[in-house]
C-alpha positions as CSV (number, residue, x, y, z in Angstrom):
1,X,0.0,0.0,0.0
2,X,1.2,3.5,-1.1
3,X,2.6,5.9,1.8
4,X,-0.2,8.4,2.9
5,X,1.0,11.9,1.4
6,X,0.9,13.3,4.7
7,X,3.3,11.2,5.7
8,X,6.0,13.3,3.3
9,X,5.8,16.2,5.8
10,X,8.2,14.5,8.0
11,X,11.3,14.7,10.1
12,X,13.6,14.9,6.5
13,X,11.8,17.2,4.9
14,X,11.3,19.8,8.3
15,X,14.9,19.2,8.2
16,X,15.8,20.1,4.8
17,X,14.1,23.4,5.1
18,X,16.0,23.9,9.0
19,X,19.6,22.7,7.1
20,X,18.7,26.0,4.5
21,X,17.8,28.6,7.1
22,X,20.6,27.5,9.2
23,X,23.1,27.9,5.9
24,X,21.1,31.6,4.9
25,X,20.5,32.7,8.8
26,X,23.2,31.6,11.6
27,X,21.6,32.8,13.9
28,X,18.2,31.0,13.3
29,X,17.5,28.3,15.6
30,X,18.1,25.3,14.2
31,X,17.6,22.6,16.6
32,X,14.3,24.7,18.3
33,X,12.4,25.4,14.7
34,X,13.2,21.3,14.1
35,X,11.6,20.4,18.2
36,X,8.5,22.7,17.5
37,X,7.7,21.4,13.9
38,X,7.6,18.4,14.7
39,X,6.3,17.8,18.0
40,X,2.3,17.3,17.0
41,X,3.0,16.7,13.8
42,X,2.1,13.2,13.7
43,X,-1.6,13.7,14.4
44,X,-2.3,15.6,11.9
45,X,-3.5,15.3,8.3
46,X,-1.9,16.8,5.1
47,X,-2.7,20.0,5.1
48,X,-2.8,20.7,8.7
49,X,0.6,19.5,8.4
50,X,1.5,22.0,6.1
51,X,0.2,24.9,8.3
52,X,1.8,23.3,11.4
53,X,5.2,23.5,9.9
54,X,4.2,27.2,8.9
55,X,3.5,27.9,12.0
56,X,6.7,26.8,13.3
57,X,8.8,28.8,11.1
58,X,6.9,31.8,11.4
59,X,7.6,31.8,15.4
60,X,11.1,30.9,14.7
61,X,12.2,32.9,11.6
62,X,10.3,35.9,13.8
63,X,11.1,39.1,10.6
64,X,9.1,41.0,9.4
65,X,7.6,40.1,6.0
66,X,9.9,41.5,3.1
67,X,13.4,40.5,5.1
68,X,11.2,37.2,5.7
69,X,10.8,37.0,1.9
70,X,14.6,37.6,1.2
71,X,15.6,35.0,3.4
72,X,13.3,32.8,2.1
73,X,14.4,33.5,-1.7
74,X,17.7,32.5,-0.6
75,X,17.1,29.6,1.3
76,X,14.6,28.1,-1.8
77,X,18.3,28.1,-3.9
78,X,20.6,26.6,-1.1
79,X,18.9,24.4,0.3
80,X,16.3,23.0,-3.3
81,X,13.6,22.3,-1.6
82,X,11.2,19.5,-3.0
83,X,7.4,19.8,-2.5
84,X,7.1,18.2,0.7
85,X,10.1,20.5,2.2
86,X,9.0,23.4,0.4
87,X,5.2,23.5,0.7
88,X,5.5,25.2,3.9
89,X,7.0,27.9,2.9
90,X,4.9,29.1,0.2
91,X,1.7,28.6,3.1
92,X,4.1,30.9,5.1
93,X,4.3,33.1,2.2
94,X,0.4,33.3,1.2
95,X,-0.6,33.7,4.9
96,X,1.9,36.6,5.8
97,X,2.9,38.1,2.8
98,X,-0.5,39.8,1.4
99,X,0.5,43.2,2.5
100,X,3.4,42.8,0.1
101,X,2.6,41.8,-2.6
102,X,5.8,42.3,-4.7
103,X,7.9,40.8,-2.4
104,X,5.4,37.8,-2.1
105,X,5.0,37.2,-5.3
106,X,9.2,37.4,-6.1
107,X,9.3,34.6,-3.2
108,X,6.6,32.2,-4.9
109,X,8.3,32.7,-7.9
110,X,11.6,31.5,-6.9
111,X,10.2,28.4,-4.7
112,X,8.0,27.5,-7.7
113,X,10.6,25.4,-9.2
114,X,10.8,23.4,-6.3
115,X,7.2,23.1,-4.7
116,X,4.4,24.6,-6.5
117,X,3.2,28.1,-5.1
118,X,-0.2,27.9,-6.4
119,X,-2.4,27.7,-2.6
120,X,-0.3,30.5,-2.0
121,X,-1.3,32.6,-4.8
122,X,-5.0,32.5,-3.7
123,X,-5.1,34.8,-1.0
124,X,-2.8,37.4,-3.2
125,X,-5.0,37.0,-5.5
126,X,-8.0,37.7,-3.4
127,X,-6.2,41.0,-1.9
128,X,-4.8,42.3,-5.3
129,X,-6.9,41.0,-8.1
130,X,-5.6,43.1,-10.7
131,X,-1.9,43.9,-9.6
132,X,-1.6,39.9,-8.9
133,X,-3.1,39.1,-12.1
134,X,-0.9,41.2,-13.8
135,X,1.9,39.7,-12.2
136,X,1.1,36.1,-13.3
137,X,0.8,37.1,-17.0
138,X,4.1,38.2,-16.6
139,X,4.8,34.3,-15.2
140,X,3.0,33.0,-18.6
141,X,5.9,34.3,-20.6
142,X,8.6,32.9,-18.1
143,X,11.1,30.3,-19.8
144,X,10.6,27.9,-16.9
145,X,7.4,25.8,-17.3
146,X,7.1,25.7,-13.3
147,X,6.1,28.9,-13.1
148,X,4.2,29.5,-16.8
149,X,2.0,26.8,-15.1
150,X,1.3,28.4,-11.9
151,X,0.0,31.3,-14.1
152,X,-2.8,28.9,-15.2
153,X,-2.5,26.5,-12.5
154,X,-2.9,29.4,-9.7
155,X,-6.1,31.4,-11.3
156,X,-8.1,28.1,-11.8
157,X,-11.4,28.4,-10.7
158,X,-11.8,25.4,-8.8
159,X,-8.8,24.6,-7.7
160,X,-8.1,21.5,-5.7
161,X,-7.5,22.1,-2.2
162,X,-7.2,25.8,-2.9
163,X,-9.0,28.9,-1.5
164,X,-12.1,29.8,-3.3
165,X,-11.5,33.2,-5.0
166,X,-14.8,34.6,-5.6
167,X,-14.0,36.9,-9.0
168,X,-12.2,33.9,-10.3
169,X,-15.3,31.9,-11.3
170,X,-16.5,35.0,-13.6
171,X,-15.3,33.9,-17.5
172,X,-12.9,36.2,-19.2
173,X,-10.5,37.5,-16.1
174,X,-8.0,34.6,-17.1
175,X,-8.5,34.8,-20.6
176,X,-4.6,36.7,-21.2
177,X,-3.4,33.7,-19.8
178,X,-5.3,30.9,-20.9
179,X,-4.6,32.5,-24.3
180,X,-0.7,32.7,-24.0
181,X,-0.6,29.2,-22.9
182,X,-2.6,27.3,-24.5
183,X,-0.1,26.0,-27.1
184,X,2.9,25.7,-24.8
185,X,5.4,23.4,-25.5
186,X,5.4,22.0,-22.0
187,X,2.3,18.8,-22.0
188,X,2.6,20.2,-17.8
189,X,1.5,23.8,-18.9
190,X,-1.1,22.4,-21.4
191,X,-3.1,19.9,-19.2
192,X,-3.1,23.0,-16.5
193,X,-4.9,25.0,-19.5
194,X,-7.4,22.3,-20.0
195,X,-8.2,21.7,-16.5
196,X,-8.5,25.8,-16.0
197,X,-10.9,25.6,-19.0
198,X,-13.1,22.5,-17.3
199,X,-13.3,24.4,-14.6
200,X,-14.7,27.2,-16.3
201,X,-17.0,24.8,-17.9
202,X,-18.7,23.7,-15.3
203,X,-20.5,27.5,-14.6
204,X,-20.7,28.5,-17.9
205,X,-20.3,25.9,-20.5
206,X,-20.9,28.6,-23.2
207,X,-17.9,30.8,-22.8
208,X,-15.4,27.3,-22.2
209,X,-16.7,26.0,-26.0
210,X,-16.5,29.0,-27.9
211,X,-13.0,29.4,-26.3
212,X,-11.9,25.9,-27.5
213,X,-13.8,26.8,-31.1
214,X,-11.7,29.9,-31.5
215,X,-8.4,28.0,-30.3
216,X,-9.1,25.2,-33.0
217,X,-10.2,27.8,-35.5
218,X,-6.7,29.3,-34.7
219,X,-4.8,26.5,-34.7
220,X,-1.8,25.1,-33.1
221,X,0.2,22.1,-32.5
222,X,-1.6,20.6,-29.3
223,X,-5.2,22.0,-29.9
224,X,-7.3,18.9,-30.6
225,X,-5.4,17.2,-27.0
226,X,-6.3,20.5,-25.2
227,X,-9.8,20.4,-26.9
228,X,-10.1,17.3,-25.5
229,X,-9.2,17.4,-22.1
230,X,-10.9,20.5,-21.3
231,X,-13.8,19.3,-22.6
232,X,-14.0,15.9,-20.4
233,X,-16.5,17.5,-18.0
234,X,-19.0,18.9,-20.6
235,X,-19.1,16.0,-22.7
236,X,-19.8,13.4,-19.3
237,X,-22.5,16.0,-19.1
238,X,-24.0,15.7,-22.9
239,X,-23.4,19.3,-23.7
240,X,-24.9,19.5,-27.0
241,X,-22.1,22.6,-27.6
242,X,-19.4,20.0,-26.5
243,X,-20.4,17.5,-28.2
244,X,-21.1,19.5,-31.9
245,X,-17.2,20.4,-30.7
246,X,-16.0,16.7,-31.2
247,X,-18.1,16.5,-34.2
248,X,-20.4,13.7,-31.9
249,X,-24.2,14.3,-33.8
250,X,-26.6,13.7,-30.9
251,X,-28.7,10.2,-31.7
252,X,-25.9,9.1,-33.6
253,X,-25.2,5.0,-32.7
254,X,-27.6,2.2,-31.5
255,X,-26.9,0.0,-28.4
256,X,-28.0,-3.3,-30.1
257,X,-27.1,-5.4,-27.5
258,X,-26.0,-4.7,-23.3
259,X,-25.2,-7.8,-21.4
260,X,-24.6,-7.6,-17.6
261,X,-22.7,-10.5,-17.0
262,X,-24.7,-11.0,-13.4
263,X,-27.2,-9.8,-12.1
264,X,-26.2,-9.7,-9.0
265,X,-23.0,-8.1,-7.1
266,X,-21.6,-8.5,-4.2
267,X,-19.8,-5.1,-2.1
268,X,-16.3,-5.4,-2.9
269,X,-16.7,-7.4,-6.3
270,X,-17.0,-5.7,-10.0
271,X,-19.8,-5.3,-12.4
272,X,-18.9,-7.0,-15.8
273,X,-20.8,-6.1,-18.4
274,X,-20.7,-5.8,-22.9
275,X,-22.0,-3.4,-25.1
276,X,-22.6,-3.7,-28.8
277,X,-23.0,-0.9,-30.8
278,X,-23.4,0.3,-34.2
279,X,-22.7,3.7,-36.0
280,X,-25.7,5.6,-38.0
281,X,-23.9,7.7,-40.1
282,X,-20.1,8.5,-40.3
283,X,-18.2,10.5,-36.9
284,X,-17.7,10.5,-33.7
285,X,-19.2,8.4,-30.6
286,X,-18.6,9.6,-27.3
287,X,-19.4,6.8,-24.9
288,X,-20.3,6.8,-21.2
289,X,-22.0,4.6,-18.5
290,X,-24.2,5.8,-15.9
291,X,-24.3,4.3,-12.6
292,X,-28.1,5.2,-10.6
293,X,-29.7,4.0,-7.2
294,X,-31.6,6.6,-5.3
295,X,-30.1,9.6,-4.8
296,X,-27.5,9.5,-7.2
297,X,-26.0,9.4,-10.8
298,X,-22.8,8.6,-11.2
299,X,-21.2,9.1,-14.9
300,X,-18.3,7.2,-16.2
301,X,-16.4,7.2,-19.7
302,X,-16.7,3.9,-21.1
303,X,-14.4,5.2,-24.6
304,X,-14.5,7.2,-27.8
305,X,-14.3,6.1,-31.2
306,X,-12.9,9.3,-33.4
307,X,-13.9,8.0,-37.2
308,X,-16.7,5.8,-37.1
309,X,-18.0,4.3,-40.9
310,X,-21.9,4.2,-41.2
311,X,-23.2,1.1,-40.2
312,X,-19.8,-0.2,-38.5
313,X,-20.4,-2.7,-35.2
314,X,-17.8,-2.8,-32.6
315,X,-18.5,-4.1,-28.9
316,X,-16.9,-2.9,-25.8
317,X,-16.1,-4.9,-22.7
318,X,-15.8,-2.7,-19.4
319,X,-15.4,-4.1,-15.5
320,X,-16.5,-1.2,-12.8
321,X,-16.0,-2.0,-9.4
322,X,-17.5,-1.8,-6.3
323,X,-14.7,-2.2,-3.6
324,X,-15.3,-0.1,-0.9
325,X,-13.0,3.1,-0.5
326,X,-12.5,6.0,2.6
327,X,-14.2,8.7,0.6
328,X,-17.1,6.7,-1.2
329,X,-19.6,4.1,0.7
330,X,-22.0,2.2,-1.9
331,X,-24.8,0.3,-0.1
332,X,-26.9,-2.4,-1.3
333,X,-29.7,-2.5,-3.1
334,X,-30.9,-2.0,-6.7
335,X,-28.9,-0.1,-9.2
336,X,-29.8,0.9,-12.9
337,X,-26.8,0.6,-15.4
338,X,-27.1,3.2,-18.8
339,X,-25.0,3.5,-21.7
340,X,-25.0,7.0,-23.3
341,X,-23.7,7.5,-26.7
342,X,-23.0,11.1,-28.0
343,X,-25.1,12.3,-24.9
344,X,-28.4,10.0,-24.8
345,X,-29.0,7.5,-23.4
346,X,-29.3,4.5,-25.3
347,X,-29.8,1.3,-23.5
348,X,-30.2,0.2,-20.0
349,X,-30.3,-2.8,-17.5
350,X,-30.9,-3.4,-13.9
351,X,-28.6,-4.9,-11.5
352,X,-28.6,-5.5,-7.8
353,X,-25.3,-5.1,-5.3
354,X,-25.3,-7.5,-2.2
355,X,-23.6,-7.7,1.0
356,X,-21.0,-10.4,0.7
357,X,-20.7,-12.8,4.0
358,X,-19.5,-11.4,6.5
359,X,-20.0,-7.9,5.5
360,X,-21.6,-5.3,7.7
361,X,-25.6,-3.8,6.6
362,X,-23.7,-0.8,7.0
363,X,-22.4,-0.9,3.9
């Protein structure tokens, strides 16, 4: 089993970031900045691991803000930090830096390279709108591919784990950057472009297509993939815009046949199950699977097929499973399977998931 990520905010990487204060700083307290970053550390998850560590060096570095930042800067390049060793800094930086912005910004920059900066934009962001964005446009044109991606990476609207910033979910603020980026040569910078552009999807799906239609219509080397990806969230959805996108004609494709291969299965097992299709007309098929019991719809992507020949059959085989996870309980009962093609749905069957012996009603 994988090491838990907060379990990368440890002992080695507190001590990293001590051996590069220590080597900027002599007079900074080495051995008491290591004691009080660590001691409560262990209890607590990721993030509050992050802010613990920040914590620590705040009380311990104990400047001001911009000689905070200079030290800092320094330190990033002596001691090349990694993410674990370097997250806290930049939640240092985002928490006591927004009264100065240049010099907060300057710091993310350099630490960028090392551990991403782009939680500790968000609160910049919040304070500064324009002066910050300005900033990161400037970052978009950067020769390192760290920080060109922050500039996207940074101002996305939804942002995992980040801050909500409220002006961020309007369409169009971004648009400078999303433009300069979105044919970077970096595939790091690109798939932060798309996901900025799903995000932007998901509150107004009419601004995100006729973005990616003016991208294609101006072409580049990497449109079609960014098209794509960006597009992943509209197209689970049946966007009709999304899907003209992708050339996918709504009713396009029959479901002549879905198989479940039992009708019955247990928590902890996997729904088998066949679909064969056939093509109408020439073009795309987007294909998904639905997943429904009361309550909720779940939507899956069961494949594409980009040049489809009137009246060609293919079948596809696809395995789901039910094993129970931490973040996701599924409880017994009667479920509804669907196959969507090129946004409707197009077949369905019912199945039922059971307790396995020995497995809790809970579940």
């Amino acid at each position: 089993m994988a090491e838990p990520l907060k379990e990368r905010i440890n002992e080695a990487s507190v001590g990293v970031l001590a051996d590069g204060l220590a080597a900027v700083r002599p007079s900074f307290e080495h051995a008491a900045f290591v004691r009080d970053a660590l001691d409560g550390l262990a209890g607590l998850e990721l993030k509050a691991r992050v802010r613990w560590v920040a914590g620590a060096l705040e009380r311990r570095l104990a400047l001001p803000f911009p000689e905070a930042g200079a030290v800092l800067r320094e330190c990033a390049e002596k001691a090349r930090f990694d993410m674990w060793s370097g997250w806290p800094v930049t939640e240092y930086v985002g928490t006591h830096g927004t009264a100065h912005l240049a010099e907060a910004m300057e710091t993310i920059a350099v630490i960028t390279p090392y551990a991403t900066g782009e939680f500790a934009v968000r609160p910049l962001l919040e304070r500064h709108r324009e002066e910050a964005l300005e900033v990161m446009l400037g970052w978009a044109s950067s020769p390192d591919e760290h920080l060109r991606r922050l500039a996207s990476e940074g101002t996305r609207a939804r942002l995992p784990w980040g801050a909500r910033v409220g002006w961020l979910m309007e369409p169009g603020p971004t648009l400078p950057i999303l433009d300069a980026l979105r044919d970077d040569p970096s595939e790091y910078v690109r798939r932060s472009v798309a996901n900025h552009v799903n995000d932007l999807a998901k509150e107004h799906p009419e601004f995100a297509v006729g973005l990616l239609a003016r991208w294609r219509g101006e072409g580049g080397s990497h449109v079609e993939a960014v098209l794509r990806h960006a597009l992943r969230g509209l197209l689970r959805a049946g966007d009709t815009g999304a899907l003209a996108l992708v050339g996918a004609v709504p009713g396009n494709g029959t479901v002549e046949r879905l198989e479940i291969a039992e009708p019955e299965v247990p928590v902890g097992g996997r729904l088998r199950f066949t679909v064969a299709l056939s093509a109408g007309e020439p073009g795309p098929l987007v294909l998904k699977y639905v997943l429904r019991r009361d309550g909720s719809r779940r939507t899956f992507h069961l494949g594409n097929r980009r040049a489809v020949a009137a009246g060609e059959r293919f079948t596809v085989a696809k395995s789901h499973s039910y094993r129970p996870v931490t973040t996701r309980r599924e409880p017994p009962g009667p479920r509804v399977l669907e196959v969507v093609v090129n946004g409707e749905v197009r077949a369905s069957a019912s199945f039922k998931v059971v307790n396995q012996i020995g497995v809790g009603e809970s579940w």
